[in-house]
C-alpha positions in Angstrom: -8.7 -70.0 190.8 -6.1 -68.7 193.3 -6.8 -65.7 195.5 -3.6 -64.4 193.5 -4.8 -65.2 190.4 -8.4 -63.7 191.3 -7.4 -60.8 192.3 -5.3 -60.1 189.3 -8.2 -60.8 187.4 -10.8 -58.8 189.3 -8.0 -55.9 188.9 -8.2 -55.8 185.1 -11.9 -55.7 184.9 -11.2 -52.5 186.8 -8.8 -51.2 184.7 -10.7 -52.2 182.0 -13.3 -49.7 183.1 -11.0 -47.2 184.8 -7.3 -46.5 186.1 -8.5 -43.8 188.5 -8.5 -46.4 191.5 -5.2 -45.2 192.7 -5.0 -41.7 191.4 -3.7 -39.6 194.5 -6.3 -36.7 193.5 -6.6 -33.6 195.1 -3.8 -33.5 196.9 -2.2 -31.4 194.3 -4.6 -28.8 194.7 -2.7 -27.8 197.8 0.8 -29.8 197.4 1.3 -30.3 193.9 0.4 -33.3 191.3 0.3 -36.6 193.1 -0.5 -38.9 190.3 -0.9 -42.8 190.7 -1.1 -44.4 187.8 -2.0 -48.4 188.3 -1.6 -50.7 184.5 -2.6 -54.2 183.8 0.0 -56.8 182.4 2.6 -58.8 184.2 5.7 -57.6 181.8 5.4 -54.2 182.0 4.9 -50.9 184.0 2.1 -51.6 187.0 2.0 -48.2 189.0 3.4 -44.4 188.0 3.4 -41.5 190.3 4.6 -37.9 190.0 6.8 -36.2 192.8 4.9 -33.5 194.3 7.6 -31.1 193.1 7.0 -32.1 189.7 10.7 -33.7 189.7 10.9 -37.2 189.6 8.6 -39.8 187.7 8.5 -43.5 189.8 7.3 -46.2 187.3 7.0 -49.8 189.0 7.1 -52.7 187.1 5.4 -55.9 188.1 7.6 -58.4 186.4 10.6 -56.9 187.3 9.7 -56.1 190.9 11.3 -52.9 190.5 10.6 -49.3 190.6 12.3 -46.9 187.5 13.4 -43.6 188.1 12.9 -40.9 185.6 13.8 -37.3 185.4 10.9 -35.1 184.7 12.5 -31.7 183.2 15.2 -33.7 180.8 13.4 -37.3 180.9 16.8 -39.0 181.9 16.3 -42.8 183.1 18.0 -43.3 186.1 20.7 -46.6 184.9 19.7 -48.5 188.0 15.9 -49.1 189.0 15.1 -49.3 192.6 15.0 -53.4 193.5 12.1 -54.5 195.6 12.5 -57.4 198.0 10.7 -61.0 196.7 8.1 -62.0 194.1 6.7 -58.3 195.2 4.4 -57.7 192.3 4.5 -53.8 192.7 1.0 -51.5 191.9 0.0 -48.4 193.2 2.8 -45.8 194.2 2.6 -42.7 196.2 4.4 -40.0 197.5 4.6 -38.7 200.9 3.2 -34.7 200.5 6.2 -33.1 201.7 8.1 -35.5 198.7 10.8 -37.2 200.5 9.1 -41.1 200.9 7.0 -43.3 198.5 4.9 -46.4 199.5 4.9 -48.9 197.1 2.0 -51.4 197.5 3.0 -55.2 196.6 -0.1 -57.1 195.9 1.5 -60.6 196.0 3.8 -60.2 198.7 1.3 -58.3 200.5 4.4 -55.8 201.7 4.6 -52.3 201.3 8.5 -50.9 200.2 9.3 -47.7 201.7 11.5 -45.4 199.4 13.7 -42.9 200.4 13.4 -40.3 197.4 16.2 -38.3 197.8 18.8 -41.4 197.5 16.0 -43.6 195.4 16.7 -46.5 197.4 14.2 -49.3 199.8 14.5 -48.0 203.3 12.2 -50.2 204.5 9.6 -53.1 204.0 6.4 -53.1 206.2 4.7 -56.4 206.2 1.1 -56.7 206.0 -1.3 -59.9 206.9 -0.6 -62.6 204.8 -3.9 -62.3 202.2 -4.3 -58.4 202.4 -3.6 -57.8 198.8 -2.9 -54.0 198.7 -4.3 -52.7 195.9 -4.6 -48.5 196.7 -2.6 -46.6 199.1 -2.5 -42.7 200.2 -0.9 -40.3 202.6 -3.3 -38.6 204.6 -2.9 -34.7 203.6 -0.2 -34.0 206.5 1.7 -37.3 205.9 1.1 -38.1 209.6 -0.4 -41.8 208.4 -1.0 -43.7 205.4 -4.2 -46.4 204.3 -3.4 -48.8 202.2 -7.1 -50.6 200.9 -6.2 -54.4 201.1 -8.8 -55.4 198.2 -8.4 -59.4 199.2 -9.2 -58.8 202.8 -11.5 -56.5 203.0 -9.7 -54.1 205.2 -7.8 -50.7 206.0 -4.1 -51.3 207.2 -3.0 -48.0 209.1 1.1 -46.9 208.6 2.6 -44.2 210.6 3.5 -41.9 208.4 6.6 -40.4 210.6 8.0 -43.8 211.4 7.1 -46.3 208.4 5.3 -49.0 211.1 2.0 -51.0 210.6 -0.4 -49.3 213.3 -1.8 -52.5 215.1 -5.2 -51.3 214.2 -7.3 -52.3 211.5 -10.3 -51.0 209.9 -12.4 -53.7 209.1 -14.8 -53.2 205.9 -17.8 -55.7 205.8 -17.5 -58.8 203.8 -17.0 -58.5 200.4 -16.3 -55.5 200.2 -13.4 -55.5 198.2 -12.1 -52.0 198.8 -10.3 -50.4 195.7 -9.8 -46.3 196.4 -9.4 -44.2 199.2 -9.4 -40.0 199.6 -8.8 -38.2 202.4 -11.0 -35.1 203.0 -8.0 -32.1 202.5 -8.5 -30.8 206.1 -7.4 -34.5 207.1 -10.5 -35.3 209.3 -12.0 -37.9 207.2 -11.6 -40.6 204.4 -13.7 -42.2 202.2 -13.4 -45.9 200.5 -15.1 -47.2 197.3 -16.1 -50.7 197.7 -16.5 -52.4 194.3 -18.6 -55.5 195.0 -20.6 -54.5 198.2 -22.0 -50.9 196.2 -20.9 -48.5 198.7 -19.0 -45.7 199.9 -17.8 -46.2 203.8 -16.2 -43.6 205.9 -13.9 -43.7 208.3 -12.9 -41.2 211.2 -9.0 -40.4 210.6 -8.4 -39.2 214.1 -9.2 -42.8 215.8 -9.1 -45.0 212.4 -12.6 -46.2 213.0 -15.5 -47.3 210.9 -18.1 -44.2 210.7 -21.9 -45.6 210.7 -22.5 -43.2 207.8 -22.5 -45.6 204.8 -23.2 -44.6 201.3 -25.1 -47.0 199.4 -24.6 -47.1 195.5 -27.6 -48.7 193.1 -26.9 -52.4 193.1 -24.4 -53.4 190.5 -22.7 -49.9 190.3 -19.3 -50.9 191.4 -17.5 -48.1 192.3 -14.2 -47.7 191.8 -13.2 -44.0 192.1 -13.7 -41.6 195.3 -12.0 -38.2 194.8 -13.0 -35.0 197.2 -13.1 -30.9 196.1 -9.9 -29.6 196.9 -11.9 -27.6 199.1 -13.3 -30.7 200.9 -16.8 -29.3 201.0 -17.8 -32.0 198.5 -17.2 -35.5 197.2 -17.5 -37.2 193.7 -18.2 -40.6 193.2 -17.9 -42.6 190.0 -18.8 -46.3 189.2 -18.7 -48.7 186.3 -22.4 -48.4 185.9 -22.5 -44.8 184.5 -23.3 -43.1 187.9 -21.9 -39.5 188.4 -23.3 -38.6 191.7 -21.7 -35.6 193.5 -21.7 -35.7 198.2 -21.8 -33.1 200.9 -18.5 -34.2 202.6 -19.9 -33.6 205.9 -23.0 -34.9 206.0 -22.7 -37.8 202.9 -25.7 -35.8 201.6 -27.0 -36.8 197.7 -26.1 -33.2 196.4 -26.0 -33.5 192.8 -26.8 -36.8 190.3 -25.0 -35.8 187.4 -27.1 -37.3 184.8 -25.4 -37.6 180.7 -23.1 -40.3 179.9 -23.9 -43.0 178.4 -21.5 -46.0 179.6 -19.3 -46.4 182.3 -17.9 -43.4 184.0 -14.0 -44.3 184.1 -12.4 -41.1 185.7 -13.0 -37.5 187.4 -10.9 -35.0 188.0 -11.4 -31.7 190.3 -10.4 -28.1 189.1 -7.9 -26.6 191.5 -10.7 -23.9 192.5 -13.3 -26.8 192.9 -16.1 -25.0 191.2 -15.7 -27.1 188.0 -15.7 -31.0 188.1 -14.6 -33.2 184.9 -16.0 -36.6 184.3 -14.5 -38.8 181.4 -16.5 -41.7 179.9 -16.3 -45.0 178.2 -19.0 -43.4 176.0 -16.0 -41.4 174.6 -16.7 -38.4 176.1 -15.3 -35.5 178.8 -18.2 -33.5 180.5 -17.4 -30.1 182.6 -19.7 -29.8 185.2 -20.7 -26.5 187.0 -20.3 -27.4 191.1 -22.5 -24.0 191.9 -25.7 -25.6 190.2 -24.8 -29.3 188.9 -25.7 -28.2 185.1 -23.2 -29.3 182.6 -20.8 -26.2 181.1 -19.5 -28.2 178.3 -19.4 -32.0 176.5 -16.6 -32.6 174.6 -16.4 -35.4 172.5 -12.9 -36.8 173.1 -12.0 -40.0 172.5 -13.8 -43.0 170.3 -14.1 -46.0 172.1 -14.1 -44.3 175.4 -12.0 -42.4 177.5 -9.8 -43.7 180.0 -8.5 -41.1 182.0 -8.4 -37.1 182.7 -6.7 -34.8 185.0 -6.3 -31.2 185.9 -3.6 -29.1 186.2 -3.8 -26.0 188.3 -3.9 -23.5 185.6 -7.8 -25.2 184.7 -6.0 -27.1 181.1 -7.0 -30.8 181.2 -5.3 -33.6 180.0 -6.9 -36.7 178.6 -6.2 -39.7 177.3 -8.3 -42.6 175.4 -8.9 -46.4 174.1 -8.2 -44.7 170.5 -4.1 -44.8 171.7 -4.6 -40.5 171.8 -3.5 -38.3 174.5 -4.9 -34.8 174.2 -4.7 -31.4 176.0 -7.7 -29.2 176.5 -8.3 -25.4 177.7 -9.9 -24.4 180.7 -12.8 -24.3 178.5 -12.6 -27.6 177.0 -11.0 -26.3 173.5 -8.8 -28.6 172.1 -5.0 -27.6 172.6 -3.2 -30.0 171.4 -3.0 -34.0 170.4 -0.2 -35.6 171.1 1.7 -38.4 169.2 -0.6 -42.0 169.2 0.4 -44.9 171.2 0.2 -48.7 169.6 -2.1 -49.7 172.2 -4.8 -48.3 173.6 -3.6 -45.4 176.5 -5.1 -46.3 179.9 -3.6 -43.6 182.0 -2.7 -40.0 182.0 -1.1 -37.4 184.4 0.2 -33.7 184.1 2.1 -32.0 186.7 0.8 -29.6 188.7 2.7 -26.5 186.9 1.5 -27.9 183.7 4.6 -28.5 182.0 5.2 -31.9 181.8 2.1 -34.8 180.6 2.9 -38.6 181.4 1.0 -41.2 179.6 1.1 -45.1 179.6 -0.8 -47.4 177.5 -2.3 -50.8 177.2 1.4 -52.4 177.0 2.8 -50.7 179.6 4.9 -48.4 177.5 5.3 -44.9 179.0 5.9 -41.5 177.4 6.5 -37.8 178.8 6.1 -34.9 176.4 6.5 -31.3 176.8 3.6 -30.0 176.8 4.5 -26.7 175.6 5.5 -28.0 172.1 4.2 -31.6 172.4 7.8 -33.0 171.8 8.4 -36.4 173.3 10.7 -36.0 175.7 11.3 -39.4 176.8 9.7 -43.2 176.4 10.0 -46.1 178.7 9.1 -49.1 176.8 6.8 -52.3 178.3 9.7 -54.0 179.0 12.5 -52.0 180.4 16.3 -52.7 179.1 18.0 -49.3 180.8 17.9 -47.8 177.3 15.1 -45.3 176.9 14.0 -43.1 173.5 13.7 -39.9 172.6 11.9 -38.2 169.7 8.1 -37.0 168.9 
């Protein structure tokens, strides 16, 4: 097998877990929802991400190597998607915090695009070593630098955040590692990376890009693939495919809560905005609430069968969710059901809400992606798998 083909492969057992590799976090506690949305399938929609205004909707489509524009307040499709350069192969997206730049990560070309968003057009193109294969990027919290986790390499490329150039340093993971997810601590100071084969959590020093000696080791076979701090950066979650829940001082990488009740895989989490309340979805098909002053469990909701495949927060403590039974819901800040919103055909793998709450973004198995009001739950716009400039409207 290619490393190409491998490492599309390796990518959909992930995503067959969880989509939360790429999920910008909690940034949006202090700037806004920063949502990254990464989907299996070669046809249609690979990566999503949400403006931190709450404005604009980037979708990127692998087999189109191109990035759509949509209009979150009236769902308008831009009629000309952004063109990346090559066989690009576009995944995970993410906005700069202060909203005027996205990265695009291009697995096969191993390339990041750089995206003006005011004019929605390729600025740029930052090559990376041939073999990277970027598979998660983020903007530290003051969009002074960017990492982008190369998966196939097993390292950390370092962008300048200011002027859109590869920082000759590299952070070197040990072998293996096969880094899918990085967070940055809100204050800036650190970041953590989940390492899916090698079972651990490393941290690196932002301020000089180095490997920390603090290393978190994971149970053997827990494969971790989401890292996510409080918006407060006083603590870290970590979730794996092996059911852990385990909740980290940020300072110390201190055990500070195991967070012991589902059943099967944990496939997302999601911090409230105040950071006293942490959500953990399940392939088990359920969403727990979790009390961050004493690790017990406030509520258990059970959400979606066949498992749940993603959550999120909006500031205002509602939570959206969205499941293997082609549902996306919204719940109350204390976890009653609001609302269910109209069913995809295909299981939905990924879910978003923007940070004032007024907007949820959903894509399923196929790629298809919807935005509702989430006031009234009327569909607002759809973007099917494979993109033709026309788009829908309707419930």
């Amino acid at each position: 097998m290619s490393a190409r083909h491998r490492s599309r492969a390796i990518a959909a057992i992930i995503a067959a877990t969880a989509l939360s590799v790429s999920v910008a976090g909690p940034v949006w506690a202090a700037l806004g929802v920063v949502a990254t949305i990464v989907l299996p399938g070669s046809a249609g929609p690979s990566g999503l991400a949400v403006s931190p205004d709450g404005t604009k909707v980037y979708v990127a489509h692998t087999g189109t190597d191109t990035v759509e524009v949509i209009d979150a307040a009236t769902g308008t499709l831009a009629a000309t998607p952004i063109a990346l350069p090559g066989s690009a192969s576009p995944g995970s997206v993410a906005f700069s915090p202060d909203g005027t730049k996205a990265y695009v990560a291009n697995s096969f070309s191993h390339t990041v695009s750089v995206i003006d968003v005011a004019t929605d057009t390729v600025t740029s193109t930052i090559v990376l070593p041939v073999g990277s294969g970027p598979y998660a990027v983020r903007f530290s919290p003051d969009g002074a630098k960017a990492y982008i986790a190369n998966a196939d390499n097993d390292t950390i490329s370092v962008i300048d955040g200011a002027t859109d150039l590869l920082d000759p340093t590299v952070i070197a993971l040990p072998a293996g590692s096969y880094p899918v997810a990085v967070s940055f601590s809100p204050d800036g100071t650190k970041a953590y990376v989940a390492n899916y084969f090698t079972d651990t959590i490393s941290v690196i020093t932002v301020a000089t890009d180095t490997l920390s000696a603090t290393v978190i080791a994971l149970a053997p076979g827990s494969a971790p693939h989401s890292v996510e701090f409080s918006p407060d950066g006083v603590l870290l979650a970590t979730a794996d495919r092996a059911g852990g829940l385990l909740v980290w001082e940020a300072d110390t990488a201190r055990e500070f809560y195991n967070l012991e009740g589902h059943k099967d895989a944990v496939t997302d989490v999601s911090w409230r905005s105040d950071s006293n309340v942490l959500a953990s979805a399940s392939a088990d098909g359920s969403i727990k609430l979790w009390n961050m002053e004493n690790g017990r469990l406030l509520k258990s909701m059970t959400a979606h069968p066949g498992g749940v495949s993603s959550i999120q927060f909006a500031r205002d403590g509602r939570l959206a969710s969205a499941g293997r039974d082609r549902q996306v819901k919204l719940w109350g800040p204390g976890g009653n059901l609001l609302r269910t919103f109209q069913a995809f055909a295909e299981p939905c793998m990924k879910v978003a809400i923007t940070h004032d709450g007024s907007r949820v973004i959903a894509g399923d198995w196929s790629g298809e992606i919807r935005l509702w009001n989430a006031a009234d739950g009327k569909r607002i716009t759809l973007l099917p798998s494979n993109p033709t400039g026309t788009q829908k409207s309707g419930k």
